[in-house]
NUGUTOR-175608 format. One record per residue: x, y, z of N, C-alpha, C in turn; residue in one letter; residue number from 1. Coordinates in nm, 3 decimals. Each point is the difference from the previous one (the first is absolute). Layout:
REM residues N
n.east n.north n.up ca.east ca.north ca.up c.east c.north c.up rest nr
X Y Z X Y Z X Y Z A NUM;
...
END
This chain:
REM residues 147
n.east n.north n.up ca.east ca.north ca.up c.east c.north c.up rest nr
8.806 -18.035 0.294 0.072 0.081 0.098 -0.072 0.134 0.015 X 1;
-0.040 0.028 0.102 -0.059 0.119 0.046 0.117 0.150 -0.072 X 2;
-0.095 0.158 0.013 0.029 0.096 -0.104 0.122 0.055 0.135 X 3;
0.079 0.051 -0.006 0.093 0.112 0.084 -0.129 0.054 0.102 X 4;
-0.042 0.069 -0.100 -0.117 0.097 0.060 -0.103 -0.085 0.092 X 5;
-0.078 -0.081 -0.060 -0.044 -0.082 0.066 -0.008 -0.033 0.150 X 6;
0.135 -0.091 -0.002 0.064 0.024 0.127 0.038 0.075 0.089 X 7;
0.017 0.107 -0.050 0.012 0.144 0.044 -0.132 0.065 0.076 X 8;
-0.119 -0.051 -0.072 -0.091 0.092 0.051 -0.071 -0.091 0.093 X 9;
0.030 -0.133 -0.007 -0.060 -0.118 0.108 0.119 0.015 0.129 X 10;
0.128 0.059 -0.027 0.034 0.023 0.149 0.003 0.134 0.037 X 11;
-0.028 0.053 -0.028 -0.099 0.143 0.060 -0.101 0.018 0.015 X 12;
-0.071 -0.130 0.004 -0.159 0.003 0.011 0.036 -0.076 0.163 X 13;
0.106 -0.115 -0.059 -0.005 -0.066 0.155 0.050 0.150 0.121 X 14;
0.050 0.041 -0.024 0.099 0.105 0.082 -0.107 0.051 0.063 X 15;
-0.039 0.058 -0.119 -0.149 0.093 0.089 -0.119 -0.134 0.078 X 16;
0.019 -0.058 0.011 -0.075 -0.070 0.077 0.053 -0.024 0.163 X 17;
0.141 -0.043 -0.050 0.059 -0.015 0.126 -0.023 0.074 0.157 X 18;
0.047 0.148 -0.072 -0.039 0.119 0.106 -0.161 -0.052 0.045 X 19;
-0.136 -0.028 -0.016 -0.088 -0.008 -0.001 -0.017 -0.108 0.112 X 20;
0.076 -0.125 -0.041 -0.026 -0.109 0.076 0.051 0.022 0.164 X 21;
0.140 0.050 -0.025 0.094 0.020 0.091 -0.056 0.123 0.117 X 22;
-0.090 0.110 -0.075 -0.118 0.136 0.099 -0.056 -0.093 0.059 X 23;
-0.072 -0.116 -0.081 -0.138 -0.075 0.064 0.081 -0.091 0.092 X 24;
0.083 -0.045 0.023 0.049 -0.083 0.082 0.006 0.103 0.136 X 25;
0.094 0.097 -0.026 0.068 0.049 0.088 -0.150 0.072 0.078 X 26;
-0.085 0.038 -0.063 -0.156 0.048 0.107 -0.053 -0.134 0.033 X 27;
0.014 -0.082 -0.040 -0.061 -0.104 0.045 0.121 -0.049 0.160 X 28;
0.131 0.000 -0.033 0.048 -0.022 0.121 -0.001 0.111 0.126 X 29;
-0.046 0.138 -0.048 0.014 0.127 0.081 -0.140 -0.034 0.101 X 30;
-0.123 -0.013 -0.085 -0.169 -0.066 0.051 0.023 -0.111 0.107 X 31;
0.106 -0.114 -0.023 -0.013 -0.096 0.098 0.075 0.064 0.117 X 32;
0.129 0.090 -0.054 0.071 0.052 0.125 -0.115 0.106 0.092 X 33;
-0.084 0.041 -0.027 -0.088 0.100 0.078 -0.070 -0.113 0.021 X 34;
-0.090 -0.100 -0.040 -0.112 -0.070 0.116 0.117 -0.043 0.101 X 35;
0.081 -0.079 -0.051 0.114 -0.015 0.131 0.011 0.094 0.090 X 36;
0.056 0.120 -0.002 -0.017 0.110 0.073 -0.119 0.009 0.066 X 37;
-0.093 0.001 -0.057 -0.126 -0.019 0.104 -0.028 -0.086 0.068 X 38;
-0.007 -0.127 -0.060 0.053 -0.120 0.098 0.051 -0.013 0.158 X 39;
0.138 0.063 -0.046 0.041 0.039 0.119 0.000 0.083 0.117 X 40;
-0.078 0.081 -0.067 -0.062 0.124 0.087 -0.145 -0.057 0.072 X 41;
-0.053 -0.077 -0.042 -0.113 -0.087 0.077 0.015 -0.057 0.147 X 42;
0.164 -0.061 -0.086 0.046 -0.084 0.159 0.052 0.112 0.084 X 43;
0.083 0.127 -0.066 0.056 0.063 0.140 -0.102 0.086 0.046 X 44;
-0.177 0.027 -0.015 -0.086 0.073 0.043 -0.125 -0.097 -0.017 X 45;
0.019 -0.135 -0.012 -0.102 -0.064 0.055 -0.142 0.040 -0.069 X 46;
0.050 0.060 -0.163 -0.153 0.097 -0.002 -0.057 -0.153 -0.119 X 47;
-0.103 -0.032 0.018 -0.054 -0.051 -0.073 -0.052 0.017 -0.123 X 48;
-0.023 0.134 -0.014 -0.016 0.072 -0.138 0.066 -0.024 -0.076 X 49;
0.118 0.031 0.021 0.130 0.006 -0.058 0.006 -0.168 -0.036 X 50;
0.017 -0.072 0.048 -0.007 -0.167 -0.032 -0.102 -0.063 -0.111 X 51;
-0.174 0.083 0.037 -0.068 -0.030 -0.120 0.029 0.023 -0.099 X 52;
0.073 0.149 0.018 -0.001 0.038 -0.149 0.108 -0.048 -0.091 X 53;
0.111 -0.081 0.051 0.092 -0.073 -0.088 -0.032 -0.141 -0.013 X 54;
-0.042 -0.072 0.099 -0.032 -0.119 0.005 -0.165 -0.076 -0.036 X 55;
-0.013 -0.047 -0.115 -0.155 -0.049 -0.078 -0.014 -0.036 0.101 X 56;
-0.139 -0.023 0.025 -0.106 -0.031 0.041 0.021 -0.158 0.058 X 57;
-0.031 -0.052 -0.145 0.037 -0.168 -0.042 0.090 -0.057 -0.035 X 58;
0.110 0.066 0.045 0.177 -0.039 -0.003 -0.011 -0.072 0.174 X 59;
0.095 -0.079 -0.013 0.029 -0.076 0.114 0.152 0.009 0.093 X 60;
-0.033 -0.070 0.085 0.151 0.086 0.101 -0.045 -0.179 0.086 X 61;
0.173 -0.056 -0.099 0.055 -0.163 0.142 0.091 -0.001 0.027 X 62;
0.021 -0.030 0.109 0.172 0.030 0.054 -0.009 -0.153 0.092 X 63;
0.080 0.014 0.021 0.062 -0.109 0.100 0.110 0.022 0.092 X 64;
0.015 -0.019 0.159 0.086 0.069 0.104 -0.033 -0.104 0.119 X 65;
0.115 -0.010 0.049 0.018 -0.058 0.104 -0.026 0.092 0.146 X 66;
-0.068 0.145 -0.037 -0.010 0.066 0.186 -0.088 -0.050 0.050 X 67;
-0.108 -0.050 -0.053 -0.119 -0.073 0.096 0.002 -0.110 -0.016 X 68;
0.094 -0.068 -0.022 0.032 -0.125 -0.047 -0.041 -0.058 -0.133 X 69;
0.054 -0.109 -0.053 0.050 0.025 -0.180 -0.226 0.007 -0.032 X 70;
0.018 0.061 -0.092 -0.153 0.001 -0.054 -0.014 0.093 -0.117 X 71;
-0.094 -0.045 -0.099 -0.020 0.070 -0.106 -0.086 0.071 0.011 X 72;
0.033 0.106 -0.045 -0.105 0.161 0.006 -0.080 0.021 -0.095 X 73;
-0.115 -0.014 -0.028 -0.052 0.112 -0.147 -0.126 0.065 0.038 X 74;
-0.013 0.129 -0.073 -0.117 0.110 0.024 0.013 0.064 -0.124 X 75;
-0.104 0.065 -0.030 -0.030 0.051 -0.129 0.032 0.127 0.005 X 76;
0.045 0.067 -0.130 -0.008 0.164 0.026 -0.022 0.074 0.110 X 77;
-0.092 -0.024 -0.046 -0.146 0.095 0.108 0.026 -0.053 0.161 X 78;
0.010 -0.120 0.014 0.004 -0.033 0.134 0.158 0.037 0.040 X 79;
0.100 0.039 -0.090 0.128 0.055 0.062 0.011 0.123 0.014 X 80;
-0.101 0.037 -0.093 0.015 0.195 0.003 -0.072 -0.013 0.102 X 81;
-0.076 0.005 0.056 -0.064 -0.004 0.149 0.049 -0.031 0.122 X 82;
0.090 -0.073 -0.015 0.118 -0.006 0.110 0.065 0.120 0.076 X 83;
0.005 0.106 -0.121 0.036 0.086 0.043 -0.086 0.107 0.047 X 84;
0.011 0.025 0.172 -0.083 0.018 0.056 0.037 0.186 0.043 X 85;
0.079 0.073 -0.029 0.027 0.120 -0.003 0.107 0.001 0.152 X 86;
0.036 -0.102 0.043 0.082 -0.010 0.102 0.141 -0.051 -0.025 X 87;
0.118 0.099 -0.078 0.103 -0.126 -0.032 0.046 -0.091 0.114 X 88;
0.077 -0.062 0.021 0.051 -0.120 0.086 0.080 0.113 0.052 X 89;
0.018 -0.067 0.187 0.125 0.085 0.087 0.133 0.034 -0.056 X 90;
0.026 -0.112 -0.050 0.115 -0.002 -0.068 0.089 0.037 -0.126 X 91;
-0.161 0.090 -0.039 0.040 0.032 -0.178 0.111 0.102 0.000 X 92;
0.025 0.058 0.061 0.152 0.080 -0.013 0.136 -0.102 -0.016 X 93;
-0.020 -0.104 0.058 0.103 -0.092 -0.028 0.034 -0.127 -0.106 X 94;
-0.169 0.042 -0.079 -0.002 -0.099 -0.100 0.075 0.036 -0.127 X 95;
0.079 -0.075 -0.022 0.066 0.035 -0.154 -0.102 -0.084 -0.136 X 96;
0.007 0.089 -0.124 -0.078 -0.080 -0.076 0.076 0.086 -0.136 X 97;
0.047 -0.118 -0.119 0.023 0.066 -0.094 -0.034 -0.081 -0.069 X 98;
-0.007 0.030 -0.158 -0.051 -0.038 -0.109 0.073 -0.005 -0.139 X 99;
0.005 -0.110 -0.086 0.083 -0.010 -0.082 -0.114 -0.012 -0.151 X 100;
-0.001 0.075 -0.087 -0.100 -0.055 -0.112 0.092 -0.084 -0.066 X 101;
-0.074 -0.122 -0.018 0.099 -0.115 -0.096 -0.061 0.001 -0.128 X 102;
-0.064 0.006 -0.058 -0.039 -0.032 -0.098 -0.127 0.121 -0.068 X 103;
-0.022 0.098 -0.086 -0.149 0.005 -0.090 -0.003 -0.032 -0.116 X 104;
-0.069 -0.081 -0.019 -0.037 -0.093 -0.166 -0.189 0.029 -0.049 X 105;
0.027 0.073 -0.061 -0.160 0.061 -0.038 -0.068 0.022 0.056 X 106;
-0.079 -0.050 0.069 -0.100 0.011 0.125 -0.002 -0.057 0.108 X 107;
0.120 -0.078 0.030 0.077 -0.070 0.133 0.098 0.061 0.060 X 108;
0.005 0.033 0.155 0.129 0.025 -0.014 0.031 -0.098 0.134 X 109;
0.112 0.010 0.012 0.014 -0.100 0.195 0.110 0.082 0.062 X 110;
-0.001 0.012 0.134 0.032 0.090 0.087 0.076 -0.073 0.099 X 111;
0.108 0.002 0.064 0.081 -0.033 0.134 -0.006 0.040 0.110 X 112;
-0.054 -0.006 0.131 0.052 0.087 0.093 -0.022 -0.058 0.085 X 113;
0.123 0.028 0.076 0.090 -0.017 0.082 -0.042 0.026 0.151 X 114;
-0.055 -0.063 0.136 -0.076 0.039 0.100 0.145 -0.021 0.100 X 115;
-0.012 0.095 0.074 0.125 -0.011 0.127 -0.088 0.048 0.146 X 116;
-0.057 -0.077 0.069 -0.090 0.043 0.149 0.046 -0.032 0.088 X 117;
0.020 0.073 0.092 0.090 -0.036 0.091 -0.058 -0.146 0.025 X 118;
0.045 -0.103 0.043 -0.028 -0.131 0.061 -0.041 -0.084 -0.155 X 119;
-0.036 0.025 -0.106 -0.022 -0.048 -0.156 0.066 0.033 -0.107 X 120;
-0.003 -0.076 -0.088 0.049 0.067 -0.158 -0.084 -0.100 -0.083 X 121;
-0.041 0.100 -0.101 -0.084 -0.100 -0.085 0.040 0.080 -0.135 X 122;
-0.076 -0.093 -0.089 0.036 0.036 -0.133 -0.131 0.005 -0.085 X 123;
-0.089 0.123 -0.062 -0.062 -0.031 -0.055 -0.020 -0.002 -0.189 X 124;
-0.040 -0.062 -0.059 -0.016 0.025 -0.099 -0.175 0.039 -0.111 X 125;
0.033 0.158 0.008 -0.087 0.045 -0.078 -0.017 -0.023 -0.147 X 126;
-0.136 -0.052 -0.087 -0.058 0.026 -0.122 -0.089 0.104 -0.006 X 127;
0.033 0.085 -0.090 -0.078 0.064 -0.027 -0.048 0.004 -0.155 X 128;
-0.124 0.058 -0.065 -0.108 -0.006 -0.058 -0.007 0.120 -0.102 X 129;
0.005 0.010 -0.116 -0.071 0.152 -0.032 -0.085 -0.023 -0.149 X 130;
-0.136 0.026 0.116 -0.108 0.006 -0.145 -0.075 0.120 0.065 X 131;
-0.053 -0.002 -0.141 -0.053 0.147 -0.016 0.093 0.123 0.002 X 132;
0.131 -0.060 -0.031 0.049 0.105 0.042 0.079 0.022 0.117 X 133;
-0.074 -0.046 0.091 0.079 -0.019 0.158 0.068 -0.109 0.065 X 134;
0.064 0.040 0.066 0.131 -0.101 0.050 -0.076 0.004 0.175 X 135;
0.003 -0.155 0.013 -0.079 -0.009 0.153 0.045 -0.137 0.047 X 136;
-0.026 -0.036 0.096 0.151 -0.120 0.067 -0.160 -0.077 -0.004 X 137;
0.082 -0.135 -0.070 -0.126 -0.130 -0.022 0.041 -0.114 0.087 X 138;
0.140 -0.003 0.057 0.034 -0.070 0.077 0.077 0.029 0.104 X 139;
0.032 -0.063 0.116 0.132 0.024 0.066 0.039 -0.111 0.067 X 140;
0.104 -0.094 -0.017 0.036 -0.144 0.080 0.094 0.058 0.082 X 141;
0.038 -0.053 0.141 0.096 0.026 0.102 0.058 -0.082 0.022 X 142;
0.056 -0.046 0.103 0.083 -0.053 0.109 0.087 0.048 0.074 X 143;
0.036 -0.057 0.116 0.071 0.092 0.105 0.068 -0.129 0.115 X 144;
0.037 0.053 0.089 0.065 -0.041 0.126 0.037 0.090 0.037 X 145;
-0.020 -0.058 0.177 0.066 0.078 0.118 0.116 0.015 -0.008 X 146;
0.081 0.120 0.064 0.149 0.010 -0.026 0.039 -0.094 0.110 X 147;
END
């Protein structure tokens, strides 16, 4: 049977750890909430900068949508951050877009959000990535329909 003390000093060792895990979580969920933030600031200013710099390179982007009739989408990073051409869409004042973080688990996290365009709604779901240190979107799957 383990000493009083013993036990004593193995759950105050855990204690002080706790706080530790629980900082590193909580910057790790604050990091994904800012590339998100930028994220979204891509689409309402069309700036492409802004898109490279959250979205790898060699992360991929497939969606699937019925507006051009049903067909599967995929482009790489790079070929989606380029999309954005510094022109947002006519309509971006009327686009709603919000975001839900579901999940960060060590160096994964996955993201919700929610697309409302006038005439569409889609749903995408972000992965994001963090090595080196940095948190950067490695994936993004969609889908949508016309309203």
């Amino acid at each position: 049977m383990p000493s009083p003390i013993r036990t004593l000093a193995l759950s105050g060792a855990l204690l002080l750890l706790l706080p530790t895990a629980a900082t590193a979580q909580t910057r790790d969920h604050d990091a994904v909430d800012q590339v998100m933030q930028t994220f979204m600031r891509a689409y309402t200013t069309a700036d492409n900068t802004l898109a490279k710099q959250v979205f790898r390179a060699d992360g991929v982007m497939i969606g699937y949508a019925q507006a051009r009739g049903p067909a599967l989408a995929s482009r790489t990073g790079e070929q989606f951050a380029e999309g954005f051409n510094g022109k947002p869409a006519a309509n971006e004042t009327q686009r709603k877009r919000r975001y839900q973080i579901v999940d960060v688990a060590h160096n994964l996290a996955a993201v919700r959000v929610n697309l409302d365009y006038p005439g569409w709604d889609g749903v995408d779901y972000v992965v994001l990535l963090k090595t080196d240190g940095q948190w950067k979107i490695m994936s993004k799957s969609w889908t949508g329909q016309t309203k």
